[in-house]
C-alpha positions in Angstrom: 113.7 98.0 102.0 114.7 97.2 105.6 114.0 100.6 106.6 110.6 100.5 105.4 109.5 97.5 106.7 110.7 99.2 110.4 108.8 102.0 109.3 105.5 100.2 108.9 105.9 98.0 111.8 106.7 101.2 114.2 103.3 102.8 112.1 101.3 99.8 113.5 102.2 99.1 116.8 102.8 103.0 117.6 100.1 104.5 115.4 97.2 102.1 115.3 98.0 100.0 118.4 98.7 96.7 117.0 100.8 94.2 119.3 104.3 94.1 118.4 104.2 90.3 117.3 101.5 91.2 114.8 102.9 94.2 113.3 105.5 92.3 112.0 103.6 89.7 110.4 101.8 92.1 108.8 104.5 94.2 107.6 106.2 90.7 106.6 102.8 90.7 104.0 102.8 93.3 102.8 103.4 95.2 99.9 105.6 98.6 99.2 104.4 100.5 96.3 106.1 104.1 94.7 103.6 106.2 94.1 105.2 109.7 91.7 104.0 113.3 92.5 100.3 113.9 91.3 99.7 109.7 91.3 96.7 108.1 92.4 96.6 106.0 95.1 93.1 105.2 96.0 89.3 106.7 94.3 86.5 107.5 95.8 84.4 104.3 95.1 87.1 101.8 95.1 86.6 98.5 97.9 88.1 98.9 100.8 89.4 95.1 100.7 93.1 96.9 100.6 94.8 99.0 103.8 97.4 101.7 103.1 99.7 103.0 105.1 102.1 105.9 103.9 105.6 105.3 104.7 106.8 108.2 103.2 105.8 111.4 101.5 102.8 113.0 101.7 99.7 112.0 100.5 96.3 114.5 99.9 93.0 113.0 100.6 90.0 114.9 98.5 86.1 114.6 99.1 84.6 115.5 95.7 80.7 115.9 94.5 78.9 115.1 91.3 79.2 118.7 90.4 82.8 118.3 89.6 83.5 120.3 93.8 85.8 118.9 96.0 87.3 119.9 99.3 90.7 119.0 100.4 90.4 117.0 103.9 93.5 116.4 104.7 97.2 116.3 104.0 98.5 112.9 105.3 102.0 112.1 106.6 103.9 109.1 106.7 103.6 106.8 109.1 99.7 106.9 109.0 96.9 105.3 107.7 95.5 106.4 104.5 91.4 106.8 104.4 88.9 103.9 105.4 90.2 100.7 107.5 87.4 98.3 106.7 88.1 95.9 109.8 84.7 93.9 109.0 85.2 90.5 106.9 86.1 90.2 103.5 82.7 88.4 102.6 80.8 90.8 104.8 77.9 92.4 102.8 77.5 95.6 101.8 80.8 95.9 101.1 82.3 99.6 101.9 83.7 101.5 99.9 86.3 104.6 100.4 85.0 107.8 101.3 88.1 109.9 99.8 90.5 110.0 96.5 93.9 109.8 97.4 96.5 111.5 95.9 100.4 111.7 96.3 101.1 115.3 97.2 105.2 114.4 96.8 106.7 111.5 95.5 105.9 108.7 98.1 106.0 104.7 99.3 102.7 102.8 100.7 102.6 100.0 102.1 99.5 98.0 100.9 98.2 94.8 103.1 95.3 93.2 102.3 92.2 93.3 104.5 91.4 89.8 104.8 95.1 88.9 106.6 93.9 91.8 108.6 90.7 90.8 109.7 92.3 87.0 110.4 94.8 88.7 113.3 92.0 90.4 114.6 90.3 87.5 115.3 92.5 85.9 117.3 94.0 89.3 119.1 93.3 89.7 122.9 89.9 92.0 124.2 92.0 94.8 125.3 94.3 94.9 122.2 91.2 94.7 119.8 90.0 97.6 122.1 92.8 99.9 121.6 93.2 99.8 117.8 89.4 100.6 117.1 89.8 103.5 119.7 92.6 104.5 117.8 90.6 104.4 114.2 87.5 105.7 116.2 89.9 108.7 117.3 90.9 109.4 113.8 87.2 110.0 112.6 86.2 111.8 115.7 88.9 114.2 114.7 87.7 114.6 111.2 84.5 115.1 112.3 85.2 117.9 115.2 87.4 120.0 112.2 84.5 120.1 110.1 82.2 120.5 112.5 84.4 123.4 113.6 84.4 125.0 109.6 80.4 125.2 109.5 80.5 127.7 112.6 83.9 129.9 111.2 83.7 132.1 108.6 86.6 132.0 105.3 89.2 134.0 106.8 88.5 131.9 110.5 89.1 128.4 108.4 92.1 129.9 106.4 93.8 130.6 109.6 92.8 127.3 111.2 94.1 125.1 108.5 97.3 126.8 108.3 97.6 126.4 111.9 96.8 122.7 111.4 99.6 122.1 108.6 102.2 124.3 110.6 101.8 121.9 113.4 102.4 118.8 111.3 104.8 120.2 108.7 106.2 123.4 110.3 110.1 123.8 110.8 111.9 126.0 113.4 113.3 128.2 111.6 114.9 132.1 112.5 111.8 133.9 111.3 109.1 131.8 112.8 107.8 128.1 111.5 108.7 127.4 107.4 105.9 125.2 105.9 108.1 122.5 104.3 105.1 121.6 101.8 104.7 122.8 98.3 101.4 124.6 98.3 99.0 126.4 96.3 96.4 129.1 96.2 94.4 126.4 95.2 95.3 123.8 97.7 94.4 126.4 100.4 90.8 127.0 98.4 90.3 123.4 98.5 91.1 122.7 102.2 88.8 125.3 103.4 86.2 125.0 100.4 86.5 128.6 99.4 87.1 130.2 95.9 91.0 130.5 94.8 90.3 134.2 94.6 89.2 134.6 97.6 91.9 132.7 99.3 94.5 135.3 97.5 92.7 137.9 99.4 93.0 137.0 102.6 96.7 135.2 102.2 97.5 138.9 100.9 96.3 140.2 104.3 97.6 138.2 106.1 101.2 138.7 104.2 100.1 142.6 105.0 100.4 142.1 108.4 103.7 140.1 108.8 101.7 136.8 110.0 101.9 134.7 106.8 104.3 135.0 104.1 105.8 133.2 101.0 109.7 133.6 100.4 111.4 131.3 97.7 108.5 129.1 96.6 107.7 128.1 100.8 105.5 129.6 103.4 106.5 131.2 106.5 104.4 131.7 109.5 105.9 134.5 111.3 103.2 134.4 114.0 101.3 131.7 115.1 99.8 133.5 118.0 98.0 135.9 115.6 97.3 133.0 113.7 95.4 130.9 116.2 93.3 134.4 117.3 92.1 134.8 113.3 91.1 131.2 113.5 89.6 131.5 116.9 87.3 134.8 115.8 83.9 134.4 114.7 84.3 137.8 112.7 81.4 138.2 109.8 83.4 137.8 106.3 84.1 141.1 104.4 84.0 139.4 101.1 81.2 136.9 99.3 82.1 133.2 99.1 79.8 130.2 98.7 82.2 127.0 97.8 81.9 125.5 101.1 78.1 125.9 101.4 78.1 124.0 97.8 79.7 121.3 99.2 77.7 120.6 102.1 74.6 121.7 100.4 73.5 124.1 103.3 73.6 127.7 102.9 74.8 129.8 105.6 73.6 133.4 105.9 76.8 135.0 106.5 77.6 134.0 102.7 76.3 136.4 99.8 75.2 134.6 96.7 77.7 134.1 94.2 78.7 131.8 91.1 81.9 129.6 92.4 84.1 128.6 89.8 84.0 125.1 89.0 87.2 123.0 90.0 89.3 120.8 87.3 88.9 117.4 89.4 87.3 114.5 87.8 83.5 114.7 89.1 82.9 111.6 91.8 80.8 109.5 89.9 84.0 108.9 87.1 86.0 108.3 89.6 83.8 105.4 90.7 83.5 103.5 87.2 85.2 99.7 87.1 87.7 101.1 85.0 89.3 103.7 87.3 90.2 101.0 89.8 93.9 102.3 90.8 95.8 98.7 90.9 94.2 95.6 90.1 97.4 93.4 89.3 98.3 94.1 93.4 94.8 92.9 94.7 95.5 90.0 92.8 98.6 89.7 94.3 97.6 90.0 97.8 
């Protein structure tokens, strides 16, 4: 448990920019919850009166629609912040609510801290320290928002190549025949992170097998070479084959995509996810 308290204090003061002294009471606070392979950790819907920060693991965070569509935003790894970190106060009205599901991509440990102990140390942190965590959170968001904005201008194969690149910087190993992906990951993970059909995904991963740039060997994927990688993901090539999942998302069409019926995805349509009932872990808010 010692280790994981270290582990959230260095998240804090390294990753979010909190003062040393301060990091510590917080992780003092908090609370370390196990999360299994496939578990819930957060809805779409659910208060934001709780901050989670992922010790260790990995942790996927999902947009999804009414429709029952969801796009994979990103793959989270420990020693950051998991989805919104309501700063305002606890009585504040509205209150916010999280943007994204979160769900444990491996088994993994969060520490939980509730946002009114939060909200108290920020009240009495200095100007300049206040200043440098909500750049940091403002960073986070500006980063999200430059990715996407980056997927409406590239076409299926262009975002394939840029997400891999993105996960083979964060999860990548050295290895003899180029960088080995160390997460598990599907044809269906890729669709949803670049909010194309799984077929379509296959198609391209194929190519891109074809041509000794991307391969799987023994359940992992292999990047054998990332400079071809980042020039796929830097093309702005017209796509050879019809997709339209990311267009449903955002609910713009884009004239590069042919018509077609995407199949619908298995996850829990958003508005379920937001019902009273769905709330992940009521017996720790209580707690905290």
């Amino acid at each position: 448990m010692d280790n994981l308290h270290d582990a959230l204090c260095a998240s804090l003061r390294d990753n979010s920019g909190w003062p040393a002294e301060m990091a510590e009471d917080l992780g003092r606070h908090a609370h370390i919850v196990s999360f299994e392979k496939g578990a819930t950790v957060f809805h779409a819907g659910e208060q934001t009166d709780l901050l989670y920060v992922l010790l260790s693991g990995e942790v996927r965070l999902y947009y999804g629609t009414d429709t029952g569509e969801r796009l994979l935003v990103s793959i989270v790894r420990s020693g950051q912040m998991l989805g919104a970190a309501d700063f305002q106060d606890i009585d504040a009205t509205p209150q916010r609510a999280q943007l994204f599901t979160a769900q444990a991509l491996s088994r993994s440990k969060v520490a939980v801290i509730a946002r009114a102990r939060v909200t108290r140390l920020l009240h009495d942190l200095p100007g300049p320290d206040l200043v440098r965590i909500v750049q940091r959170e403002d960073s986070k968001w500006m980063a999200l928002s430059c990715r996407l904005l980056t997927f409406m201008t590239q076409d299926v194969r262009s975002r394939l190549a840029h997400t891999i690149g993105e996960i083979t910087k964060a999860f990548g190993i050295a290895d003899a025949r180029g960088k080995l992906i160390a997460l598990r990951l599907s044809h269906e993970d890729l669709a949803e992170a670049v909010g194309a059909s799984r077929p379509m995904v296959s198609k391209h991963l194929k190519d891109l097998a074809a041509r000794g740039i991307f391969v799987k060997q023994n359940g992992r994927y292999i990047v054998l070479r990332e400079d071809a990688l980042a020039d796929i993901a830097a093309s702005r090539e017209p796509v050879t084959l019809p997709d339209t999942r990311l267009s449903a998302v955002r609910r713009v069409s884009r004239p590069t995509f042919n018509r077609e019926t995407p199949p619908r995805s298995a996850a829990i349509p958003l508005n379920a996810r937001r019902k009273p009932e769905t709330v992940s872990h009521p017996p720790l808010r209580a707690a905290l």
